[in-house]
C-alpha positions as CSV (number, residue, x, y, z in Angstrom):
1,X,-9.3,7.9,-14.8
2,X,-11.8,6.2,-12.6
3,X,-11.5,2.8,-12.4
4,X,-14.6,0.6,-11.4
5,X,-15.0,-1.3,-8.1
6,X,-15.9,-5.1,-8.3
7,X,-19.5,-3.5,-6.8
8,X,-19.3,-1.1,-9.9
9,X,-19.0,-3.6,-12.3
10,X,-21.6,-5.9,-10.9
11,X,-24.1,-3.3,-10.5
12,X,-24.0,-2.1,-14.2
13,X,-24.3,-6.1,-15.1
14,X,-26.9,-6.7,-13.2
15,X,-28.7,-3.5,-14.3
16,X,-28.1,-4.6,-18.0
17,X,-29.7,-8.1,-17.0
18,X,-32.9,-6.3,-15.3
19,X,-33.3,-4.4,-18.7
20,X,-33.1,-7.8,-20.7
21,X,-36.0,-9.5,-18.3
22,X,-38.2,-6.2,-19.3
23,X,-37.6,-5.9,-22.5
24,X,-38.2,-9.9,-23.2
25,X,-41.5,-9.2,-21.1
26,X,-42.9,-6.8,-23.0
27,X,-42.1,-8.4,-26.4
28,X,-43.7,-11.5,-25.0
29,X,-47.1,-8.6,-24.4
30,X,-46.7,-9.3,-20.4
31,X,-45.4,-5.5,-20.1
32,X,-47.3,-2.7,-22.0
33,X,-45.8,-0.2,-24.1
34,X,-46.8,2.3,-20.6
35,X,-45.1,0.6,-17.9
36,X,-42.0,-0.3,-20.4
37,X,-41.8,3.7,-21.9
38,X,-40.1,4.9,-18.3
39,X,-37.8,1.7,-17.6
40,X,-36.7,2.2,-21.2
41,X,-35.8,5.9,-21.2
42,X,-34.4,5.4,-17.8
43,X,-32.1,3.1,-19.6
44,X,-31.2,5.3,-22.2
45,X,-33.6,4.3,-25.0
46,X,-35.6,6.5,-26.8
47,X,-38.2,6.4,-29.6
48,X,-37.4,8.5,-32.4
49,X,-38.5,9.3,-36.6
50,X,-37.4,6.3,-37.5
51,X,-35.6,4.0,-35.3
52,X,-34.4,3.5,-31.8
53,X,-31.7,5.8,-29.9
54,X,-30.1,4.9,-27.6
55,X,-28.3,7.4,-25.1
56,X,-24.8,5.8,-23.4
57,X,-23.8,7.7,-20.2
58,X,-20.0,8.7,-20.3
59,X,-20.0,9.8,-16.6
60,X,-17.8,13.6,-16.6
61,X,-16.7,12.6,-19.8
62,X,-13.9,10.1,-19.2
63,X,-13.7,7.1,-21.6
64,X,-10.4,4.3,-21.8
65,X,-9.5,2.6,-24.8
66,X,-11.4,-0.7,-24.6
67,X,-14.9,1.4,-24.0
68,X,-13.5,3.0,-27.4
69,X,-13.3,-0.1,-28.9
70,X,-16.4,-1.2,-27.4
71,X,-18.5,2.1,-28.8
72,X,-16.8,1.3,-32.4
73,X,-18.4,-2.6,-32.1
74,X,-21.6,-1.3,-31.2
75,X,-21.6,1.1,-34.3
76,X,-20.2,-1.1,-36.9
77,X,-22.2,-4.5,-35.6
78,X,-25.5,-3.1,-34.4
79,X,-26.5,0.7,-35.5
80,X,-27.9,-0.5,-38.8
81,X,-30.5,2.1,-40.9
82,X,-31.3,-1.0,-43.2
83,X,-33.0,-3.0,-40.1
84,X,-36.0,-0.1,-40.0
85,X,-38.9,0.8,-42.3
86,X,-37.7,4.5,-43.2
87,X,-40.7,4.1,-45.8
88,X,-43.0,6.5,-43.7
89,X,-40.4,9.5,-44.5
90,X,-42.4,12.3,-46.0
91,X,-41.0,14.9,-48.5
92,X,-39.4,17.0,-45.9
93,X,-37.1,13.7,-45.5
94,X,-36.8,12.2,-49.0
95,X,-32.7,12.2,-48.7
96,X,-33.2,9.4,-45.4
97,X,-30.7,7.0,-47.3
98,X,-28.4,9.9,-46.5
99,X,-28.5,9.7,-43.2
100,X,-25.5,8.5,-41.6
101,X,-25.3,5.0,-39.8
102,X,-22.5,2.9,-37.9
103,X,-21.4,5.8,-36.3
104,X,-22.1,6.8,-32.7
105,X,-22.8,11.0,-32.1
106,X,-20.8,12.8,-28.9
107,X,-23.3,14.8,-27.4
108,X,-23.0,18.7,-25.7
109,X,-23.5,16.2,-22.5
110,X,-20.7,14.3,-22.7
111,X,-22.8,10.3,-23.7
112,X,-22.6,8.8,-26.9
113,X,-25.6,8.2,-28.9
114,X,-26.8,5.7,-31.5
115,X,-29.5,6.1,-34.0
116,X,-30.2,3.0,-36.1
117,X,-30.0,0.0,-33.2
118,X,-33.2,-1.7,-33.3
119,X,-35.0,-2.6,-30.1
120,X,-35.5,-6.0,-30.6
121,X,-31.5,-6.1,-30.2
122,X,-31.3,-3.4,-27.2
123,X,-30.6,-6.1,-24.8
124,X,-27.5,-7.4,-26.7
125,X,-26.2,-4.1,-26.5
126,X,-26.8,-3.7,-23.0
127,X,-24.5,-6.9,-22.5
128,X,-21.7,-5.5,-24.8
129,X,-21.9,-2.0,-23.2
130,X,-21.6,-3.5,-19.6
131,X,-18.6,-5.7,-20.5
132,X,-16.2,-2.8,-20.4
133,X,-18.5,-0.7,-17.6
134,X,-20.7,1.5,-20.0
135,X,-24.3,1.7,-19.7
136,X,-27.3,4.2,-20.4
137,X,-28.8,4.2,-16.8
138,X,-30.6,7.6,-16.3
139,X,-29.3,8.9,-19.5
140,X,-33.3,9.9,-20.2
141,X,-36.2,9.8,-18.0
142,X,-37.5,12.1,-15.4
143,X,-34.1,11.4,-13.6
144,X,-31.3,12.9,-12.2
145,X,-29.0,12.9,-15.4
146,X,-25.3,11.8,-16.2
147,X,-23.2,14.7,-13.9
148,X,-20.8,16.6,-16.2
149,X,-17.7,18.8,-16.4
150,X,-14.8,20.2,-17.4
151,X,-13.3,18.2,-20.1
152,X,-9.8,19.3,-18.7
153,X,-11.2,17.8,-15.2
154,X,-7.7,17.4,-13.3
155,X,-5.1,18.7,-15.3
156,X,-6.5,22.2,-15.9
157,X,-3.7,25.2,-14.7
158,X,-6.4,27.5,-13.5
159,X,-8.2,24.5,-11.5
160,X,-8.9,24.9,-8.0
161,X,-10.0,21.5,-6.8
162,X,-10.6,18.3,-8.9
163,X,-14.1,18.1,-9.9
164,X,-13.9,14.3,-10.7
165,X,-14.2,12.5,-7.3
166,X,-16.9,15.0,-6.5
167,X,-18.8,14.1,-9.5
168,X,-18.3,10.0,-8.8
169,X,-19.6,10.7,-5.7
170,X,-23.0,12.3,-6.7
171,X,-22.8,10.1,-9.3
172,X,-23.1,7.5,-7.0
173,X,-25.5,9.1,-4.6
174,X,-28.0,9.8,-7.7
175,X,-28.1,6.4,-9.1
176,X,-31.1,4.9,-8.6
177,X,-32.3,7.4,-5.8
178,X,-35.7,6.0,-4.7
179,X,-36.4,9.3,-4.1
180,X,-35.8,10.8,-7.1
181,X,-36.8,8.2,-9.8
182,X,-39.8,10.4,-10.9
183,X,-39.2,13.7,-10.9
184,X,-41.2,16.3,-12.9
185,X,-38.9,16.5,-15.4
186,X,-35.2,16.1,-16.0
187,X,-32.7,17.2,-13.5
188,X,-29.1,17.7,-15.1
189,X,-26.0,18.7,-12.9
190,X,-22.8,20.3,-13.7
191,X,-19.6,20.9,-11.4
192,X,-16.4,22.9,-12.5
193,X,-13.6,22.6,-10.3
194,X,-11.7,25.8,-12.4
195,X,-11.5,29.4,-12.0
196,X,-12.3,29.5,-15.8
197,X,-16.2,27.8,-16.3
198,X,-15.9,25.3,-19.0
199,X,-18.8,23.3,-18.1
200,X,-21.3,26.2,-18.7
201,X,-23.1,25.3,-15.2
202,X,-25.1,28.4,-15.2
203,X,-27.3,26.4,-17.4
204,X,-28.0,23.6,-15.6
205,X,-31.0,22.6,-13.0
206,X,-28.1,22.8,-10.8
207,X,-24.6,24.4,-10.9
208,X,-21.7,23.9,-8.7
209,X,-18.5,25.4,-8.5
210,X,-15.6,24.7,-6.3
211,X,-13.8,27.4,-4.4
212,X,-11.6,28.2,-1.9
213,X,-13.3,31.2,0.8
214,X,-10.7,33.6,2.9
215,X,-9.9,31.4,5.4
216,X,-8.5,29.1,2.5
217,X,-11.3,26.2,3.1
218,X,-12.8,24.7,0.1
219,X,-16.6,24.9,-0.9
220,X,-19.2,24.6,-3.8
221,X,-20.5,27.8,-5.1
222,X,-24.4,26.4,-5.8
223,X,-26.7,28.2,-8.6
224,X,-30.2,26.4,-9.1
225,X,-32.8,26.9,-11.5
226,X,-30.9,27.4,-15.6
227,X,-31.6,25.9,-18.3
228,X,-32.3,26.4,-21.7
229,X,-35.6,25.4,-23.9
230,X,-38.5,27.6,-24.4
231,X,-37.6,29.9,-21.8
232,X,-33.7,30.2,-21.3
233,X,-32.9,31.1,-17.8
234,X,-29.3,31.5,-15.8
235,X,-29.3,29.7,-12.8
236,X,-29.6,31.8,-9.5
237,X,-26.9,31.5,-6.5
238,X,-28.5,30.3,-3.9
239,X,-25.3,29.9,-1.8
240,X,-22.3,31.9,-2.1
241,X,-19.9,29.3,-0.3
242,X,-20.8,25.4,1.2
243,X,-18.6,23.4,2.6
244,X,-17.4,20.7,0.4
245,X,-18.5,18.1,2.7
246,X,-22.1,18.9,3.0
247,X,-22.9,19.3,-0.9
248,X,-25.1,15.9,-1.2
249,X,-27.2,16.8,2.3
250,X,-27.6,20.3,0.2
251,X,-28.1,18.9,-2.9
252,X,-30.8,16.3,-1.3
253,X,-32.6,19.2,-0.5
254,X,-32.7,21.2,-3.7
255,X,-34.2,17.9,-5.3
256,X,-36.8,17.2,-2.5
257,X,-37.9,21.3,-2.8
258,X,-38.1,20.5,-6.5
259,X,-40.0,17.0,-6.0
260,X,-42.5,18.5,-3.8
261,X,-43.3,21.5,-5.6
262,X,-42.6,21.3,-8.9
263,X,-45.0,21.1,-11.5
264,X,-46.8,18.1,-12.8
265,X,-49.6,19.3,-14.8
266,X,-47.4,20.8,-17.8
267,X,-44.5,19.4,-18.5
268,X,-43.4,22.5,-20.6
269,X,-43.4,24.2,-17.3
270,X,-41.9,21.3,-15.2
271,X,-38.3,22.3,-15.4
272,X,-36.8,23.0,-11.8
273,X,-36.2,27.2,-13.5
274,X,-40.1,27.8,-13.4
275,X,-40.3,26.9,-10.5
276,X,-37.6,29.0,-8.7
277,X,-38.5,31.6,-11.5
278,X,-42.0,31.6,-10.0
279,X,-41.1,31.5,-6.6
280,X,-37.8,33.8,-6.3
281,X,-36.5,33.5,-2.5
282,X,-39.1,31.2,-1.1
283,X,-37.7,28.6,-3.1
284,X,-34.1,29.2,-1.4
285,X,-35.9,29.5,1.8
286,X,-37.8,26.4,1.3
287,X,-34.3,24.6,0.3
288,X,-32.7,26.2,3.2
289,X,-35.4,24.5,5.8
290,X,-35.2,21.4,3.9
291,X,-31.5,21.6,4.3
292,X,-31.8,22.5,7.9
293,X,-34.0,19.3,8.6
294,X,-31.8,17.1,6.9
295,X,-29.1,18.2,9.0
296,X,-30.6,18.8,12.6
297,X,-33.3,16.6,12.6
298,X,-32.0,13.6,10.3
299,X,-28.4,14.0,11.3
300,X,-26.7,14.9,8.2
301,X,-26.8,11.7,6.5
302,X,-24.9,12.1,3.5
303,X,-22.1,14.1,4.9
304,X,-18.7,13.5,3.0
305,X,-16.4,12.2,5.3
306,X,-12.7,13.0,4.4
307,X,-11.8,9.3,4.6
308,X,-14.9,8.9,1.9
309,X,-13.3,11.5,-0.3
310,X,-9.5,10.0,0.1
311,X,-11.3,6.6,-1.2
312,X,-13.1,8.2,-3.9
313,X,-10.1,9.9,-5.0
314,X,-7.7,7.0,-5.1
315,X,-10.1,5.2,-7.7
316,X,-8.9,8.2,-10.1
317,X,-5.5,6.6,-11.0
318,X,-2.5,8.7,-12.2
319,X,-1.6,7.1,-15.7
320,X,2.2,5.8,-15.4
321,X,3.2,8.0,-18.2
322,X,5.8,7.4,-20.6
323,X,7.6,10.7,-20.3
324,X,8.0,10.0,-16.6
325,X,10.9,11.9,-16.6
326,X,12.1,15.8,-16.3
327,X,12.2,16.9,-19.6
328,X,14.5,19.8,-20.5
329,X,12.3,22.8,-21.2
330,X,14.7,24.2,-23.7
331,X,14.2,20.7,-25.2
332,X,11.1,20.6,-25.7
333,X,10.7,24.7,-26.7
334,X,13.3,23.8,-29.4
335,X,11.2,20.7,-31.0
336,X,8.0,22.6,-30.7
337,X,10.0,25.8,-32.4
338,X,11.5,23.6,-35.2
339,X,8.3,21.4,-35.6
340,X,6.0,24.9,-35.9
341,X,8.3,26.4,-38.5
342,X,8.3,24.0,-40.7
343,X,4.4,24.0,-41.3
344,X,2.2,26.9,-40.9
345,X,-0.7,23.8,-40.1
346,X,1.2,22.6,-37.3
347,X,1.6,26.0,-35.7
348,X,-2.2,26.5,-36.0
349,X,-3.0,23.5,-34.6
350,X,-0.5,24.3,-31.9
351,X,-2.9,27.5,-31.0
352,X,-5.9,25.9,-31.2
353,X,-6.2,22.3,-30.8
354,X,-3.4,21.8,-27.2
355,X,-3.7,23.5,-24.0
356,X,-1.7,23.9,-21.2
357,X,-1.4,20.9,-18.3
358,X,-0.9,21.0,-14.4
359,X,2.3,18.7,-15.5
360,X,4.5,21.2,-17.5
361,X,5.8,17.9,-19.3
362,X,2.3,17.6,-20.7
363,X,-0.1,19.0,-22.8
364,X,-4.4,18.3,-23.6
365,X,-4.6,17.7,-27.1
366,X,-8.6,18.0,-29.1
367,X,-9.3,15.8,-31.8
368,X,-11.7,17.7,-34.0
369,X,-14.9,15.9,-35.2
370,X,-15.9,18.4,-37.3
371,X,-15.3,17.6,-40.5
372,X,-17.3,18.4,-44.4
373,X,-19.4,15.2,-45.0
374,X,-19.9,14.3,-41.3
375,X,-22.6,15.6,-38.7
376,X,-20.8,17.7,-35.9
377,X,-19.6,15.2,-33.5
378,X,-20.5,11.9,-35.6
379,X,-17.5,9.2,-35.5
380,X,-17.4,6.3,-37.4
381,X,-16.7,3.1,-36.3
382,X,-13.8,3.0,-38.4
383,X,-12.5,6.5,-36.8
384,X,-13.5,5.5,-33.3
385,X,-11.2,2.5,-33.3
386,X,-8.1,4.8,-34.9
387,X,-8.9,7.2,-32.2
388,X,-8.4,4.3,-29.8
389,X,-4.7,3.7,-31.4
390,X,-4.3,7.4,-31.0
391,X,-5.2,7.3,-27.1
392,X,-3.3,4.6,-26.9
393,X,-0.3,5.7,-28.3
394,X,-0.1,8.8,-27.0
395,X,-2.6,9.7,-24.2
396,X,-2.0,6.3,-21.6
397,X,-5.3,5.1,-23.1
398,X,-7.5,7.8,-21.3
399,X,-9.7,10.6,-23.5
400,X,-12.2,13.0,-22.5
401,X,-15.7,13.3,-24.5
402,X,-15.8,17.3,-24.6
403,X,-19.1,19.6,-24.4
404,X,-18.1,20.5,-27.9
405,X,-19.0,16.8,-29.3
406,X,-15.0,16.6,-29.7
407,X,-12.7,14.1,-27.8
408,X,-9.9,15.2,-26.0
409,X,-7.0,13.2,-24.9
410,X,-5.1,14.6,-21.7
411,X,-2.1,12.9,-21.0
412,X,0.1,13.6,-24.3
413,X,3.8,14.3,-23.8
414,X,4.7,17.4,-25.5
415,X,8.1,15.9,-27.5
416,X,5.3,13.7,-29.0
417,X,2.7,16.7,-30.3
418,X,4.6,16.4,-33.9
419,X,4.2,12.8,-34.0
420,X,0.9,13.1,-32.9
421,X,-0.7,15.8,-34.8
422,X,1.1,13.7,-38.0
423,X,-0.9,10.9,-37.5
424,X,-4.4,12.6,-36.1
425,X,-4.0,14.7,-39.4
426,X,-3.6,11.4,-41.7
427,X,-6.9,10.4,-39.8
428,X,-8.6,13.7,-40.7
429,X,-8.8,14.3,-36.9
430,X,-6.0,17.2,-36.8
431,X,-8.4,20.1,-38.4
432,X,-7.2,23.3,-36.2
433,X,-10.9,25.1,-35.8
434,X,-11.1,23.8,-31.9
435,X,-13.2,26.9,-30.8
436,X,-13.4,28.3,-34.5
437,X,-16.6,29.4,-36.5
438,X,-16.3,25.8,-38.3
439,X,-15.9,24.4,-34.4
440,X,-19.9,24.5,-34.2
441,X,-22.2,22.6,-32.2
442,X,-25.4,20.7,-33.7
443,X,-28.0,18.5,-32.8
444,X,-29.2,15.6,-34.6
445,X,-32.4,17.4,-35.6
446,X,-35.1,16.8,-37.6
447,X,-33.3,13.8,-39.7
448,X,-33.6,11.7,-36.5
449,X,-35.2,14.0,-33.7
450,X,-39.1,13.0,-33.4
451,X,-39.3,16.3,-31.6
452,X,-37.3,18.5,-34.0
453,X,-39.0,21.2,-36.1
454,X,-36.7,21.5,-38.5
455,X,-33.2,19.6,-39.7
456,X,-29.8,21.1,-38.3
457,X,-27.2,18.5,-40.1
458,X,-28.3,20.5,-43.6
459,X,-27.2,24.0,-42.5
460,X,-24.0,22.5,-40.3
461,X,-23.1,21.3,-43.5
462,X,-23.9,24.2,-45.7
463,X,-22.3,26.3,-43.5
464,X,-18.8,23.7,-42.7
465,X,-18.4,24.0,-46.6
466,X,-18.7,27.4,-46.8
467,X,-16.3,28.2,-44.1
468,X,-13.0,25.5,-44.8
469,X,-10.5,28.5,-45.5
470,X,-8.3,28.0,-42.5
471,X,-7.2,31.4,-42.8
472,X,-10.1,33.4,-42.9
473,X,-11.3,31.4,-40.0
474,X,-8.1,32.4,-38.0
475,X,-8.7,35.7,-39.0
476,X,-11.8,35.5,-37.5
477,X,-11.1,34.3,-34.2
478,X,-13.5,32.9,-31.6
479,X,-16.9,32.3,-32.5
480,X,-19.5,30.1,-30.9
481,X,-22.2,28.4,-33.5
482,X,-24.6,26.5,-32.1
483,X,-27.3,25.0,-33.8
484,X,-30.6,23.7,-32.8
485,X,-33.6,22.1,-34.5
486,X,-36.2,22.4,-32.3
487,X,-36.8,24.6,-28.9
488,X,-35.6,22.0,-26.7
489,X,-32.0,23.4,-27.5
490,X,-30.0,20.1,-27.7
491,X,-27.8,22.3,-29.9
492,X,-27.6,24.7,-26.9
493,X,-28.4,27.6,-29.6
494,X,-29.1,30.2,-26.5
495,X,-25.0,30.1,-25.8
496,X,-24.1,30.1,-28.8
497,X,-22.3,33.8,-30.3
498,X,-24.3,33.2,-33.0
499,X,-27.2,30.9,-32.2
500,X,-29.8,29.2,-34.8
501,X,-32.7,27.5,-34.0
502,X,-35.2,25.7,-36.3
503,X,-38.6,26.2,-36.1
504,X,-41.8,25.0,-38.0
505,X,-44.3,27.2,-39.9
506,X,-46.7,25.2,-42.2
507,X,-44.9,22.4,-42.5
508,X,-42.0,24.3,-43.7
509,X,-38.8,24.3,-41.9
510,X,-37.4,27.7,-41.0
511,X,-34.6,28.9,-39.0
512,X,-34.4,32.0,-35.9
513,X,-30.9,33.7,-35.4
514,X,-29.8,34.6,-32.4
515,X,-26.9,36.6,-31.3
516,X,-24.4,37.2,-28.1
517,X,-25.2,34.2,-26.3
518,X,-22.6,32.6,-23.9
519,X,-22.2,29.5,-21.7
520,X,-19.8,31.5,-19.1
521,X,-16.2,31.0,-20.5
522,X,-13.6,33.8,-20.0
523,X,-13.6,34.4,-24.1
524,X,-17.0,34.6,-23.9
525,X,-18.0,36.4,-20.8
526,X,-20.9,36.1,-18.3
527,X,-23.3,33.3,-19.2
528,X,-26.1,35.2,-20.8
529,X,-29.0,33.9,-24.0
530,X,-28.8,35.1,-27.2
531,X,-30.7,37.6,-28.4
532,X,-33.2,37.1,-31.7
533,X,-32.4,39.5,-34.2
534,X,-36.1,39.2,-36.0
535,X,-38.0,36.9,-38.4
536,X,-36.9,33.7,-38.9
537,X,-35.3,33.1,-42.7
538,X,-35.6,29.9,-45.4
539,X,-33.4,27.4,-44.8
540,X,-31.8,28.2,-48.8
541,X,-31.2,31.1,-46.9
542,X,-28.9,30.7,-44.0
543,X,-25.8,31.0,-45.5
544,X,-26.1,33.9,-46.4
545,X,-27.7,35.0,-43.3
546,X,-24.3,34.0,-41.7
547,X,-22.0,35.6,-44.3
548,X,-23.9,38.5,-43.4
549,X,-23.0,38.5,-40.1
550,X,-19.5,37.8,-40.7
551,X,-19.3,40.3,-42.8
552,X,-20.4,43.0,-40.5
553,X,-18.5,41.8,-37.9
554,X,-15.4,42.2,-39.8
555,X,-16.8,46.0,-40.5
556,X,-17.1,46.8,-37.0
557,X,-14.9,44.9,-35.4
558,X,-11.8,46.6,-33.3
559,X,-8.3,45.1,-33.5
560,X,-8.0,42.1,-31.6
561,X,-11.8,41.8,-30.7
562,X,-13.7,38.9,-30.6
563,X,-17.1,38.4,-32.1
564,X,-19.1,38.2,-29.0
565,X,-17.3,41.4,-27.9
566,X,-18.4,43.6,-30.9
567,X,-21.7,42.3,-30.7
568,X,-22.0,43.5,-27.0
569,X,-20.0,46.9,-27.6
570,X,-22.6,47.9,-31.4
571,X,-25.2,45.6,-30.2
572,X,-27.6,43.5,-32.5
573,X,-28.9,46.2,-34.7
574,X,-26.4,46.7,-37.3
575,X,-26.4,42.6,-37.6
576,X,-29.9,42.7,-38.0
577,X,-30.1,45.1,-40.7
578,X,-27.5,42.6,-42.5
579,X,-29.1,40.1,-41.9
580,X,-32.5,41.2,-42.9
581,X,-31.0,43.0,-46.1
582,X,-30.7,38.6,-47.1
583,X,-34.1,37.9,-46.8
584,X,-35.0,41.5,-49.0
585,X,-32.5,40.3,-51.6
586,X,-33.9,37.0,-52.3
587,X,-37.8,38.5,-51.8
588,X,-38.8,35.8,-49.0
589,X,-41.9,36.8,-46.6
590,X,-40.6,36.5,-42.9
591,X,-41.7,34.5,-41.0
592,X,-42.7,34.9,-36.8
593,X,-41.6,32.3,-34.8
């Protein structure tokens, strides 16, 4: 994990004292609500329905054991729903004392968010946050945001290169760009370093993937211009192969392209996709000169050294782990073996919840957060300091925040998964659905989301309590559920296999289906966007909109096949007809979103 510089530390302290002197200045009316809006969101504070948010970057995911502890103290001591007026909930949201509090939400981005701190205490929260390194700087804003990856960043078995130091270093390079302070809109980044995508980069403003070319030298493949929202779009290659070292001179130039010519006028059409959308190859040709200039004219000024990278790199300490040792393989076989036989949950787990390490010794273990009761990806205070012990005990105090809204801890020793999975299971953080139908993805939506059309924590828990059998959903096999509550697509519905998003008509919420999405894994396939399968349906509805689906997957499906693969091999029709057979049933009039 990376561990912060003296220069680190000072900077994110210093940047959590600037953030005190505004906020005191525009409580004291010095600063107006206009010039405080973009140094707030550029700190990771939002305005939402009812309260505050605040956005905490987890840079590639990667979080230690006092951060965990940290997150928990911010949850249990400041993200309070009783310290705001809720009174000016309307009928849509009569159940607000519902809503869950002291609890902090992992995002699809890896950062943490918090829904209940009030501003007036944002400054004290800074403080704690910077006290163990954490911060929200450009976690919103019309900013380059908090770079992402893999989840299994460095220990993956398919992984060509480490993504990590990479990542630090644009990390590094971004913050606080002059530059790029004010872009058009947001500008998110995502780097794999695998031969499997796990950080669904075609979707990002910018995509990167490391690679090795013939001649065995390593380089970024670069796609520009996905994204999701209104108009979902897969990022084009722009560049088949660039040297490693020359990725932020080429990256400088995607931005200032973007900068210069994106759009201002409409921030619906703002996102760096229209833009290359509208322009096809005289945006690469205008990145290309840009690139050229940088390098000829300005003399390459962020080129990578190798001694840059070494130094970069030996922040990322190897944990000293406790099985430093050579296990026996037929130990460790013969554990596992005994272990898996004597519960059926065990094995399961097993399957779903550990994957394979670069160390053979070792294996990546997923604590699931998605339980009945509990938004995807909410964690209690309480739960977020046992998850600490856990990552403590058993992962060298390192864990990963996943793009699922999971946490992953990747340094367990595999004559400790029995021990392990005993105790995640008395935590109710051993549920063996990682990647299962009951494995979904939601947004905070309309309970919280001032943008949201519509609420998704509702139908994730509708649908959660419809689908617990652990059976059936083994049976069922991979299936991607993402849920959205508004076309922004927090939820990332377009990958989804099975996609929702809400949607407003009258002041009634309503929900679209999509189907066949992907974000680019090898289960999955190509990244490509759902497709709607017709009216939207009632939100008393979708239940049975899903069962239907379920149900003609299972009717279609060939031995062995996923969901996504019958989908693409009968296409959408026969889902539709399922689907829309629901709506005919209970005598609803569809509705066009």
């Amino acid at each position: 994990m990376y561990q912060y510089s003296d220069f680190d530390r000072q900077f994110v302290q210093q940047r959590a004292a600037q953030f005190r002197d505004q906020l005191e200045r525009f409580q004291a009316g010095t600063l107006d609500d206009e010039a405080f809006k973009p140094l707030r969101l550029q700190n990771g504070w939002y305005i939402q329905r009812f309260a505050p948010m605040l956005r905490v970057a987890v840079p590639y995911g990667e979080i230690n054991t006092t951060q965990l502890r940290v997150l928990a103290k911010l949850a249990r001591d400041f993200d309070h729903k009783e310290a705001h007026d809720t009174s000016k909930a309307n009928a849509a949201l009569a159940d607000v004392p519902s809503l869950p509090d002291r609890c902090a939400h992992f995002t699809t981005r890896q950062n943490v968010q918090y829904n209940w701190i009030p501003l007036h205490r944002a400054a004290d929260a800074m403080d704690l946050l910077a006290s163990v390194n954490l911060h929200g700087i450009q976690t919103s804003g019309n900013c380059i945001r908090n770079i992402t990856t893999d989840a299994l960043a460095g220990i993956a078995v398919d992984e060509v290169a480490d993504p990590r130091p990479f990542a630090e270093i644009m990390r590094q390079w971004s913050t606080l760009h002059p530059e790029f302070a004010f872009l058009p809109r947001k500008f998110k980044i995502a780097i794999t370093g695998a031969r499997e995508d796990r950080a669904a980069t075609p979707w990002h403003d910018v995509g990167l993937r490391l690679l090795r070319n013939v001649d065995g030298d390593l380089g970024f493949q670069v796609r520009v211009g996905g994204g999701m929202g209104r108009t979902p779009v897969i990022g084009s290659v722009i560049r088949e192969f660039l040297p490693w070292h020359q990725i932020l001179n080429y990256l400088e130039a995607v931005v200032r392209a973007y900068n210069r010519f994106g759009r201002r006028d409409n921030k619906y059409k703002a996102r760096i996709k229209i833009l290359v959308k509208a322009e096809g190859q005289s945006f690469t040709d205008q990145v290309e000169a840009e690139y050229r200039d940088i390098v000829e004219k300005d003399g390459a000024p962020h080129t990578i050294t190798q001694a840059e990278l070494d130094r970069v790199s030996a922040f990322f300490v190897q944990p000293t782990l406790r099985c430093d040792r050579k296990s026996a393989d037929a130990k460790i076989a013969n554990i596992l073996k005994a272990a898996a036989e004597d519960d059926v949950e065990f094995s399961r787990w097993l399957t779903r919840n550990v994957k394979p390490h670069q160390n053979p010794d070792l294996r990546a273990v997923t604590l699931s957060f998605k339980r009945l009761g509990s938004a995807p990806g909410d964690a209690t205070a309480d739960q977020l300091e046992r998850a600490a012990e856990l990552v403590d005990r058993f992962s060298c105090g390192e864990a990963r925040v996943t793009h699922e809204q999971n946490l992953l801890l990747p340094w367990v020793s595999c004559d400790q998964l029995p021990e392990l999975w005993r105790e995640a299971r008395r935590l109710g953080l051993a549920k063996p659905n990682i990647g299962l139908l009951s494995d979904m993805i939601a947004c905070p939506g309309g309970d919280f989301c001032d943008l949201a059309n519509a609420r998704s924590l509702p139908i994730a828990q509708a649908l959660l309590a419809r689908y617990q059998d652990l059976d059936e959903l083994h049976d069922l096999g991979e299936i991607d559920l993402h849920i959205s509550g508004c076309i922004n697509s927090c939820g990332h519905h377009h990958s989804g296999h099975i996609g929702i998003l809400g949607v407003d008509k009258d002041g009634q919420e309503w929900y679209q289906v999509t189907l066949g999405g992907s974000d680019g894994t090898r289960l999955s396939g190509e990244a490509v966007p759902g497709k709607v399968i017709g009216p939207s349906f009632a939100a008393d509805e979708m239940v049975d909109v899903i069962e239907a689906l379920i149900d003609t997957f299972r009717a279609q499906r060939q031995p062995a096949e996923t969901f996504v693969n019958t989908v693409k091999r009968v296409g959408i029709e026969p889902f539709k007809t399922a689907a829309n057979a629901v709506r005919v049933a209970t005598a609803r009039t569809p509705v066009t979103a």
